[in-house]
C-alpha positions as CSV (number, residue, x, y, z in Angstrom):
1,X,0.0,0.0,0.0
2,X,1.6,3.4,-1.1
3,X,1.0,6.4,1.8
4,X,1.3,9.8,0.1
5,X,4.8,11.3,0.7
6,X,4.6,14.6,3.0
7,X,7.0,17.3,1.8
8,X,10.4,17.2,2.6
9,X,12.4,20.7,4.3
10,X,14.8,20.4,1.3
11,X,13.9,18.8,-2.2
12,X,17.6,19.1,-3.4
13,X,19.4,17.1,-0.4
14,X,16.4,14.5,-0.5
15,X,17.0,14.1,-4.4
16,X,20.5,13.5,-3.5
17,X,19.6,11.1,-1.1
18,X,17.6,8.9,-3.0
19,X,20.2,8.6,-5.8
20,X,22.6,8.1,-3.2
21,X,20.5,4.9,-1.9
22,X,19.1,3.9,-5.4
23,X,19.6,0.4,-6.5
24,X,21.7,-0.4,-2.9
25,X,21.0,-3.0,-0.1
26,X,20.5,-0.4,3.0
27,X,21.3,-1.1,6.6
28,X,19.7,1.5,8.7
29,X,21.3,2.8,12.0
30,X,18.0,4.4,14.0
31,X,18.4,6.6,17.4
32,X,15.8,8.2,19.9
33,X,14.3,10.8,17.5
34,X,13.0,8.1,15.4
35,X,10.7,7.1,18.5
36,X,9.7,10.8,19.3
37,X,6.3,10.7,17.2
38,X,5.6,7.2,19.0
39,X,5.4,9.7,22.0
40,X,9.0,8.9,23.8
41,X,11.1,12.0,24.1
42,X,14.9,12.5,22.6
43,X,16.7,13.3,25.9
44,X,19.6,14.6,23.4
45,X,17.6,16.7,21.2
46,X,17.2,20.6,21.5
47,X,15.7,21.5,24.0
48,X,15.8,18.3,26.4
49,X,16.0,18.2,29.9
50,X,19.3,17.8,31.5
51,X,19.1,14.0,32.7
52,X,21.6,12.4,35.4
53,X,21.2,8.5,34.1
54,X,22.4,5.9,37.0
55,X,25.0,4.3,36.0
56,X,26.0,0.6,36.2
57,X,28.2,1.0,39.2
58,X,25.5,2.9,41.0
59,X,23.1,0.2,40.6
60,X,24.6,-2.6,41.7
61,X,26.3,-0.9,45.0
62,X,23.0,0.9,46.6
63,X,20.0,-0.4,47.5
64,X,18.8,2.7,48.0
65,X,19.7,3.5,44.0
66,X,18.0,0.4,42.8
67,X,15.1,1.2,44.5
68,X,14.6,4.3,42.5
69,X,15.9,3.4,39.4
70,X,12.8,0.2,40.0
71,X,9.9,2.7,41.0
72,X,10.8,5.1,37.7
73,X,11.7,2.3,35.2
74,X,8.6,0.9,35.8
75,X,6.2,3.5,35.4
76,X,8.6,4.4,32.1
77,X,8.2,1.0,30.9
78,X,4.1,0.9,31.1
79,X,4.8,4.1,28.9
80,X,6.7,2.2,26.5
81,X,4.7,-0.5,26.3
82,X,1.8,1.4,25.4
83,X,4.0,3.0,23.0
84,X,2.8,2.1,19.1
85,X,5.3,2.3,15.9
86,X,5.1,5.4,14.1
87,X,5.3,5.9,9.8
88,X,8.6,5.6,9.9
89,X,8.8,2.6,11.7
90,X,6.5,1.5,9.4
91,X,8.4,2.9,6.4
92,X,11.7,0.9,7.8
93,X,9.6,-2.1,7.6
94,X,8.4,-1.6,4.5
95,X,11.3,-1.1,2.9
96,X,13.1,-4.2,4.7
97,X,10.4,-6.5,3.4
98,X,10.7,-5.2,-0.5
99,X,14.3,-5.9,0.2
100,X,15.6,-2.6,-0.2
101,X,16.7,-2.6,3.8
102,X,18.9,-5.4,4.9
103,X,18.6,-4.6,8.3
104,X,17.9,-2.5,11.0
105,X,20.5,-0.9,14.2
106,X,18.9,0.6,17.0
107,X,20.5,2.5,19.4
108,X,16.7,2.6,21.2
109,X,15.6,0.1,24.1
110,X,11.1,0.4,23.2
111,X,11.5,-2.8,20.7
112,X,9.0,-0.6,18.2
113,X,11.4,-1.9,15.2
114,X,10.1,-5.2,15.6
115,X,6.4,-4.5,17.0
116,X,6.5,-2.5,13.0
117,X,7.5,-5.6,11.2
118,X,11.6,-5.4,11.1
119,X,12.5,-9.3,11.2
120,X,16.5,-8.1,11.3
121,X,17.2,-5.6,14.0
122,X,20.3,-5.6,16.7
123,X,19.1,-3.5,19.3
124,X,22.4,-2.1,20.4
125,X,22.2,-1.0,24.1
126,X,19.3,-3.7,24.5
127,X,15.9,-3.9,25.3
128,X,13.5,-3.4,27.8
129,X,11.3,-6.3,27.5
130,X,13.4,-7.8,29.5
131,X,15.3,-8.6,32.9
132,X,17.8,-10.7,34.4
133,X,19.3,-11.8,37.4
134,X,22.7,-10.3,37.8
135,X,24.0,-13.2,39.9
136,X,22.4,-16.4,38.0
137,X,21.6,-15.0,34.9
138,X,18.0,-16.4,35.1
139,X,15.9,-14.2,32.5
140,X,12.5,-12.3,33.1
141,X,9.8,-10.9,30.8
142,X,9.1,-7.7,32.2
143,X,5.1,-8.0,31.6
144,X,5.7,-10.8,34.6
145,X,7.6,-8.5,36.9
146,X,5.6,-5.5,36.1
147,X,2.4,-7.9,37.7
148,X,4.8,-8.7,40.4
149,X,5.8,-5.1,41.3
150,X,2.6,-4.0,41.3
151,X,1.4,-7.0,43.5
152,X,4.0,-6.1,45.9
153,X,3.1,-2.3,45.8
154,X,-0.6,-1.5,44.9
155,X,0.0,2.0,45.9
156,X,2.1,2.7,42.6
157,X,0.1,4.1,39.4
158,X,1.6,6.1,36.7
159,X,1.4,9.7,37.1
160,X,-0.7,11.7,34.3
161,X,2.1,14.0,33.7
162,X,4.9,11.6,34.7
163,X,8.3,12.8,32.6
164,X,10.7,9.9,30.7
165,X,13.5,9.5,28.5
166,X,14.0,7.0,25.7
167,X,16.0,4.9,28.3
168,X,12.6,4.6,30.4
169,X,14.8,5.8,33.3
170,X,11.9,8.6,34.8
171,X,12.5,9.7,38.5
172,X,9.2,10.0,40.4
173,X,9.1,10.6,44.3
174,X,10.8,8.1,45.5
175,X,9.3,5.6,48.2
176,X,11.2,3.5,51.3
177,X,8.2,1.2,51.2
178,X,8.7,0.0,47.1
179,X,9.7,-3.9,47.1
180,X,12.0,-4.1,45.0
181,X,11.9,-7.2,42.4
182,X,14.4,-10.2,43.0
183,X,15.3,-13.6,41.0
184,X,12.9,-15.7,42.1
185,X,15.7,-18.7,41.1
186,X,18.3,-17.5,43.3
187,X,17.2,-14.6,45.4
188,X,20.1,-12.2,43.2
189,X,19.6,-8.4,42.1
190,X,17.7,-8.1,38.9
191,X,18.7,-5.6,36.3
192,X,16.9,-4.5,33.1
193,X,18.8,-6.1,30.0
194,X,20.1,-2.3,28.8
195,X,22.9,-0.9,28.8
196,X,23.4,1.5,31.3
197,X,25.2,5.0,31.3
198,X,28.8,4.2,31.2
199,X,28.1,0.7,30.0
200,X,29.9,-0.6,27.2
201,X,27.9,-2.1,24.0
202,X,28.5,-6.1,24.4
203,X,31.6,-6.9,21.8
204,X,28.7,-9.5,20.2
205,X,26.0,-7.5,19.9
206,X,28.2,-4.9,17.8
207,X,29.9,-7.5,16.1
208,X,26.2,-8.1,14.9
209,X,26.0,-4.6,13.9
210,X,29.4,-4.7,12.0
211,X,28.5,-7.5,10.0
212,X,25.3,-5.6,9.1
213,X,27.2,-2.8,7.2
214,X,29.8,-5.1,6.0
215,X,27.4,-6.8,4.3
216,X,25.1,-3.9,2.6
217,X,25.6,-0.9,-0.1
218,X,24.8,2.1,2.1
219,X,24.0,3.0,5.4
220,X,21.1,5.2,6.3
221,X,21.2,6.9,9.8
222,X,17.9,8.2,10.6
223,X,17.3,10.1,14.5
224,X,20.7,9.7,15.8
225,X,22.6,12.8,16.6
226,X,25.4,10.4,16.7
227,X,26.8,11.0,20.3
228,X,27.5,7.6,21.3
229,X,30.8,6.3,20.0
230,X,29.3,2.7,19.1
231,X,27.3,4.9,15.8
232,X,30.7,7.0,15.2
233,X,31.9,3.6,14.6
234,X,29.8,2.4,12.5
235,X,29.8,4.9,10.0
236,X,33.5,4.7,10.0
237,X,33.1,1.0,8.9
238,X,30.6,2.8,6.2
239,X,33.6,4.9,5.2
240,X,36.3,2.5,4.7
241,X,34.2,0.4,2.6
242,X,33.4,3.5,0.7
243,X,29.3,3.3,1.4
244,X,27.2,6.2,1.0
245,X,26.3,7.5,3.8
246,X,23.0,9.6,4.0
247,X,21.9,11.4,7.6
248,X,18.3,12.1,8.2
249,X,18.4,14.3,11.4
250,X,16.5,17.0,13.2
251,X,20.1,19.3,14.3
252,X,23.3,18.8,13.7
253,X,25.3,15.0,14.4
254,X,28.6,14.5,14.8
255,X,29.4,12.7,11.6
256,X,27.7,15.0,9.4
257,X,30.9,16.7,7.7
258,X,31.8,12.5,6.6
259,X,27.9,12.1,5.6
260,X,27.4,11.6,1.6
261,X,24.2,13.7,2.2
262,X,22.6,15.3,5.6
263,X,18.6,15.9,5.4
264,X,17.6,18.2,8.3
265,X,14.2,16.8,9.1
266,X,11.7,14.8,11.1
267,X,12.6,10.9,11.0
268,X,9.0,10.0,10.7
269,X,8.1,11.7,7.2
270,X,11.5,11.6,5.4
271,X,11.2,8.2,6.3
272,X,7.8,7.5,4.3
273,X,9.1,9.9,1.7
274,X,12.2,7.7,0.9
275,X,9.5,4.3,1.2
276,X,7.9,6.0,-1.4
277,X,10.7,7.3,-3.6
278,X,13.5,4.2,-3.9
279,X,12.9,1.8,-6.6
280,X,12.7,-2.2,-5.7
281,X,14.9,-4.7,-6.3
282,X,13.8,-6.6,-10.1
């Protein structure tokens, strides 16, 4: 089904675009601002609150930390999870199932890449449907512990005007009565399966990513402003193997003086426009 293409800010750097991905196997690279119009903000994007993310260390050492990194990450995951894919989710999978995408990497944790259609994503800094134990490793659907936590605390209910990021790490008032969830296995700490601030990517999981460019034409990087090294590095793979490189981006990223073409716009509709524009394979 075709969806009429919106207009795009700037008709010459799109045309450019779309002869720089005509007739190529794309992998995409995807980052928070392709998740704002699914209602999850861009804590990097003009205008964002300044966040203070736990980190990893953080987490593990305090009780008092994991207690209220629990209370806000679940209140920002019921947000997610009522979250739905936007057009250009939609348009990414569209254009994966016409096999002009070979894949998609996401640097976002809301799993709306797959909930769209995208059978091939590697969700860099991993995903929140899920938790695990941190001493046995037993793994959790988060639907199950989000029945648990709210079991244990009936009190908790999401605010109406409760404020998150796209790392679902919100900070409501805190309370010394909130059970925290443990491994039912084993008794152990339990810890979303993301990566935390100051976390590095698992060497697998970008391994995954790697293999992705290696193995298309061009790379498309749509919502990222590129600030976390694990993208630099990827389109540095993208150079070397002399890819085109196209940037769809609301602002300014820190690759764009190596991008091919930079298209400063909304993810969503230059997404649909490019669905609509790039021929399909014969």
């Amino acid at each position: 089904m075709q969806h009429p293409s919106p207009p795009v800010a700037d008709g010459d750097e799109f045309a450019r675009a779309v002869e720089a991905l005509s007739g190529r196997r794309i992998a995409v690279l995807t980052g928070a601002g392709v998740s704002t119009d699914s209602g999850i903000p861009d804590y990097r994007g003009a205008g964002a609150p300044v966040r203070t993310p736990m980190t990893s260390q953080e987490f593990a050492a305090s009780d008092t930390a994991r207690r209220r990194y629990w209370i806000g990450s679940h209140l920002g995951w019921k947000i997610f999870a009522a979250a739905h894919p936007n057009d250009g989710h939609l348009a990414l999978a569209d254009l994966e199932r016409s096999g002009v995408v070979s894949g998609v990497i996401t640097q976002n944790v809301d799993g709306l890449h797959l909930r769209a259609g995208n059978r091939r994503v590697v969700e860099l800094h991993g995903t929140m449907r899920r938790a695990y134990c941190m001493h046995c490793g037993q793994v959790f659907d988060r639907r199950d512990l989000a029945a648990r936590i709210e079991a244990d605390n009936p009190w908790i209910s999401v605010p109406d005007n409760v404020e998150i990021g796209p790392d679902g790490d919100v900070l409501p008032g805190a309370s010394d009565q909130f059970v925290v969830p443990l491994c039912t296995v084993c008794g152990g700490v339990l810890k979303p399966d993301v990566v935390f601030f100051g976390e590095f990517v698992p060497v697998e999981k970008f391994a995954e990513a790697e293999q992705l460019v290696r193995t298309s034409d061009a790379l498309l990087i749509a919502g990222s402003s590129l600030v976390v090294n694990s993208g630099v590095r990827l389109v540095e793979r993208a150079r070397r193997r002399r890819l085109p490189v196209v940037i769809v981006n609301r602002g300014a990223t820190r690759s764009d003086p190596k991008a091919t073409v930079k298209i400063d716009g909304g993810a969503s509709e230059v997404l649909r426009a490019l669905a609509d524009a790039l021929p399909r394979p014969a």
